[in-house]
C-alpha positions as CSV (number, residue, x, y, z in Angstrom):
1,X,101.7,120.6,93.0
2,X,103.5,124.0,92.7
3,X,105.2,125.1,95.6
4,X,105.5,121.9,97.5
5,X,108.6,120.9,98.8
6,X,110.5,117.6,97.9
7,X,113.0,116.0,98.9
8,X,116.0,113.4,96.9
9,X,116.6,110.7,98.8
10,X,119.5,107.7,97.8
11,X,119.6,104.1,98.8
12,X,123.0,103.8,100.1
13,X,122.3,100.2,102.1
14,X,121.2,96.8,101.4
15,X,118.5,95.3,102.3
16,X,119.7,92.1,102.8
17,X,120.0,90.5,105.9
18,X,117.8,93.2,107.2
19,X,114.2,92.5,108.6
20,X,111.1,92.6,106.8
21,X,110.0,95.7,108.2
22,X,113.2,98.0,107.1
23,X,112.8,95.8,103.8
24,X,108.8,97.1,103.4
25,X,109.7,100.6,104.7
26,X,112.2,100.9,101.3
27,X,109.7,99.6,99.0
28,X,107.5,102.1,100.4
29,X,109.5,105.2,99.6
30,X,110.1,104.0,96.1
31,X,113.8,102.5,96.4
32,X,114.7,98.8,95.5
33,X,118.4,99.0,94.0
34,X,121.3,100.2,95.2
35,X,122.3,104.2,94.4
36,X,118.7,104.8,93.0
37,X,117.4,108.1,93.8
38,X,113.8,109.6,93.9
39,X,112.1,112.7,94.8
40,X,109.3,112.6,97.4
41,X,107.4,114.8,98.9
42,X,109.1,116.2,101.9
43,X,106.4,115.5,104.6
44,X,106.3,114.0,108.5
45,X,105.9,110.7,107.3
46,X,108.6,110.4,104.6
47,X,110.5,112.0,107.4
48,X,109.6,109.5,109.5
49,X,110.5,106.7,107.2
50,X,114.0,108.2,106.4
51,X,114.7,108.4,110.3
52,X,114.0,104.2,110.7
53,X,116.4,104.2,108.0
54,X,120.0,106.2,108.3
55,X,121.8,103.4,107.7
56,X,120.3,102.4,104.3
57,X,119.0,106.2,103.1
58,X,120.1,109.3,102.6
59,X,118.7,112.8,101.8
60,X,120.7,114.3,98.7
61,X,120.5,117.3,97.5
């Protein structure tokens, strides 16, 4: 696990009124309340995930 980069990333959005998809996309990077922040693993697919997102997540940090 040493040397591999992460990433923080914040819920800054809502997820109501938003589709299932964008609602199943947050649960999969970890985030389910407002302002919570975890660490990932910066890969393609969290990436990925993140970019779906910019309204709802940010990258801290």
């Amino acid at each position: 696990m040493a040397g591999k980069k992460t990433i923080k990333l914040k819920q800054i959005g809502s997820p109501i009124r938003r589709d299932e998809k964008q609602r199943k996309i947050l649960i999969g990077l970890g985030l389910n309340k407002m302002h919570k922040v975890v660490e990932r693993q910066d890969t393609p697919e969290v990436r990925g995930a993140v970019a779906k997102l910019p309204h709802m997540v940010a990258i801290v940090d």
